[in-house]
N, C-alpha and C positions, 0 to 999 in steps of 0.2 A: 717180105714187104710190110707186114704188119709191126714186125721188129722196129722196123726204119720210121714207118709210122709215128710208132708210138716216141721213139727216139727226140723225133721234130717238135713231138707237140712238148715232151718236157723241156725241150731246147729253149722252145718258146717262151712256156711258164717261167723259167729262171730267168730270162731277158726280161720278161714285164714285174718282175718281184720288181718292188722296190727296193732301193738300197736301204740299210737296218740305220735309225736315224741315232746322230751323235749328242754330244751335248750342247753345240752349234745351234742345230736344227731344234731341239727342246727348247733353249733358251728365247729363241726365235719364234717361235712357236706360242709360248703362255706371254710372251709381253714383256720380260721379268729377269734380272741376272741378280742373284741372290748370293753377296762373297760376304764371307766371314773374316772380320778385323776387329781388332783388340780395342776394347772400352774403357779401358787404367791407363792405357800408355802411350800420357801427351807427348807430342805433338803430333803423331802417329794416330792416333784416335784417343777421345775421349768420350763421356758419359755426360751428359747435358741434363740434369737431376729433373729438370722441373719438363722439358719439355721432350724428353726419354729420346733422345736425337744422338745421336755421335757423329761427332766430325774428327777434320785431323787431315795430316797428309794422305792416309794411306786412303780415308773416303773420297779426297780428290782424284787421286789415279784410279779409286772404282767407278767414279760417277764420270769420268772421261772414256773410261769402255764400253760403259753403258751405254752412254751418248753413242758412241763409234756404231755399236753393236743397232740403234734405234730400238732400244726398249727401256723400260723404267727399270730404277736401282733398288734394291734392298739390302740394308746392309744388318746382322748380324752377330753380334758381342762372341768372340772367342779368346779363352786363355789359351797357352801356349801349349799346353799338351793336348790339348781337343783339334788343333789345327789339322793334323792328318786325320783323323779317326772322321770327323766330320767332314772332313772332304770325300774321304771314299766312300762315308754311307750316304751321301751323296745328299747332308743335309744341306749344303752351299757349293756353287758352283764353282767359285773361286778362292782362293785364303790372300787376302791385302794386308800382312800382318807382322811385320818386321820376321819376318820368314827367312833366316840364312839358307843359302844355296850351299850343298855337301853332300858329299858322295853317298853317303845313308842314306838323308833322305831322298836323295833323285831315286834310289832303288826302290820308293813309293809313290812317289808326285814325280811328275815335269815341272819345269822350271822356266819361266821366261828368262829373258834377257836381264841382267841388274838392274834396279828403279831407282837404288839407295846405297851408297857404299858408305861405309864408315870404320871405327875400332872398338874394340873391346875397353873399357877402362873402369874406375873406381871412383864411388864418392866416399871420402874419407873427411874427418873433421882436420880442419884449417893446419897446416903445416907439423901433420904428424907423417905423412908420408913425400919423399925426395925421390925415392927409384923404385922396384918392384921387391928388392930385399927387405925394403920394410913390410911388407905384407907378407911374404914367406910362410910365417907361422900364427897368421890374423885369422879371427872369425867372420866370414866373409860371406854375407848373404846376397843370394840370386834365386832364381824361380823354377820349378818344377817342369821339366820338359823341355829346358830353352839351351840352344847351342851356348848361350853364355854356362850353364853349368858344366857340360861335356867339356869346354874349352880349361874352367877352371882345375876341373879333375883330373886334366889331360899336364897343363903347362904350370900347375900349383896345389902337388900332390902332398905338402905339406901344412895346407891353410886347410883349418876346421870350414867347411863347405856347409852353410845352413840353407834349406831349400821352403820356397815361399808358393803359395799358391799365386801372387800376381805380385810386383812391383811395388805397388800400395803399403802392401802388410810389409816389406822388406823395411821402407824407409820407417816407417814407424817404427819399428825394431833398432834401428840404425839411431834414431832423435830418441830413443829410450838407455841406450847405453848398451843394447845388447849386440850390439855389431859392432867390429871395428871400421867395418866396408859394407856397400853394398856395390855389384860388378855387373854391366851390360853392358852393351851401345852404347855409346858418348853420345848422340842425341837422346833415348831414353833419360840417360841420367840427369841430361841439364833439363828436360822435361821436368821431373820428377824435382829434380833439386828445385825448381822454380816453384813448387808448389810447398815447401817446409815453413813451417812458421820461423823457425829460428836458423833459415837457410846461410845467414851471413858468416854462419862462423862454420859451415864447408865448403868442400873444394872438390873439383875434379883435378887432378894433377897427372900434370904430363906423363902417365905411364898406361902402357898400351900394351895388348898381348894377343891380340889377333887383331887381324883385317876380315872383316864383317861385309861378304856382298848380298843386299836382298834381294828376294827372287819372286813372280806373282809364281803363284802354285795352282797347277789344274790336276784334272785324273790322267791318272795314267794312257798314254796311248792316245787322248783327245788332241789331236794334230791340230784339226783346222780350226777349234777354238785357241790353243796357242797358237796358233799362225796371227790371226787377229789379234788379242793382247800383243803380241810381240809390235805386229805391223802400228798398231795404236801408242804404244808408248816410242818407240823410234818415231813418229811423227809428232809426238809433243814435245820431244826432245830440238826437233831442226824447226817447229813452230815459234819454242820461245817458252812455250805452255807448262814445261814440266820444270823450268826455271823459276816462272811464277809462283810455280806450287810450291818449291824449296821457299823463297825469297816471304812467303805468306807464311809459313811455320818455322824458317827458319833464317830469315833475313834479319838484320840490325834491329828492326823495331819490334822484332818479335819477342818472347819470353824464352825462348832458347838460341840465342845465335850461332852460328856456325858457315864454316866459310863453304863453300858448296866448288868441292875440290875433284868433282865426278861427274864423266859425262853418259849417256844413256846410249849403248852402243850395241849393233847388230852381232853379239857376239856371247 
């Protein structure tokens, strides 16, 4: 009898524990969703000098989570190898940051739905380059920790691969003679390219060597905070809203144009 007793009343204990809170409930909790997006890499986010602000695509789709979630945004600066290491020490609760979706990194982060599809390509000076065999055996600079180098290493095992801490230093190196190329995202690039002094006499040219899907990234295992981003950007997708967002960084009047050839899908 006192077996049975005793049995009931742990029964009980464990029914009234609460359940161990996620990062849902945390977020929800202090006010505050706190995702790390890149501060170099217009149109995606930038670095606003004087009033220390970043904007960009990618702070749109964080400040409409935020909204969704009803708590305030904070957003801070991350280069592209700090994206996971800062996600699981759990300095940010989310990464907004031209983040490719691949089978390595799912083995560390979840993955929303796509937000951003695009390709791989090259800024090179003005009609040195017609197909990919002219870059074969080019000095080809890209950034430290970014799917665009794995891709180069993987599909252009023959191009001198020089590696940058952000995008910035790349072009600078590229307008000094020391690069033949620099290689990311074709939004990146015409970002970037838009910002050269002597932008006129390069080019993006039609050569391509992956197909680039972006991903939001959360912690591992946090379900029903990915449930929400997912659920939130599939409704600015059938609202009109995540079209805005392209057509404002990336529409005709913008400083990168680009035809917005991708739709935001439960998938």
């Amino acid at each position: 009898m006192k077996i049975k007793l005793l049995l009931t009343a742990l029964l009980g204990l464990c029914m009234l524990s609460p359940a161990v809170a996620d990062d849902l409930d945390e977020i929800k909790k202090r006010g505050t969703l706190v995702v790390g997006v890149k501060d170099s890499t217009p149109p995606f986010g930038v670095l606003n000098t004087k009033t220390q602000t970043i904007s960009g695509y990618d702070v749109d789709f964080a400040a409409a989570i935020a909204k969704k979630l009803g708590v305030n945004l904070i957003v801070k600066g991350v280069e592209s190898a700090q994206r996971v290491p800062k996600l699981q020490n759990k300095e940010v609760d989310l990464i907004i940051a031209t983040m490719t979706k691949n089978a390595e990194r799912e083995k560390q982060v979840d993955f929303s739905y796509g937000y951003f599809i695009t390709g791989q390509k090259f800024v090179v000076r003005k009609g040195k380059v017609n197909s990919i065999e002219d870059l074969t055996s080019a000095t080809i600079g890209t950034v430290t920790g970014s799917t665009s180098a794995k891709q180069l290493a993987r599909e252009m095992p023959g191009a001198n691969m020089v590696l940058f801490g952000d995008y910035d230093e790349a072009f600078v190196a590229l307008g000094k003679g020391q690069l033949d190329a620099v290689s990311t995202d074709e939004p990146i690039l015409a970002g970037l390219l838009n910002k050269m002094p002597n932008k006129a006499q390069y080019e993006i040219p039609n050569v391509t060597i992956s197909l680039e899907v972006y991903g939001i990234a959360v912690r591992k295992g946090e379900k029903r905070l990915l449930e929400e981003v997912n659920k939130t950007i599939v409704a600015m997708e059938q609202s009109g809203e995540a079209a805005k967002i392209f057509d404002r960084w990336f529409g005709p009047n913008s400083n990168a144009p680009l035809m917005r050839l991708f739709k935001i899908n439960a998938k």
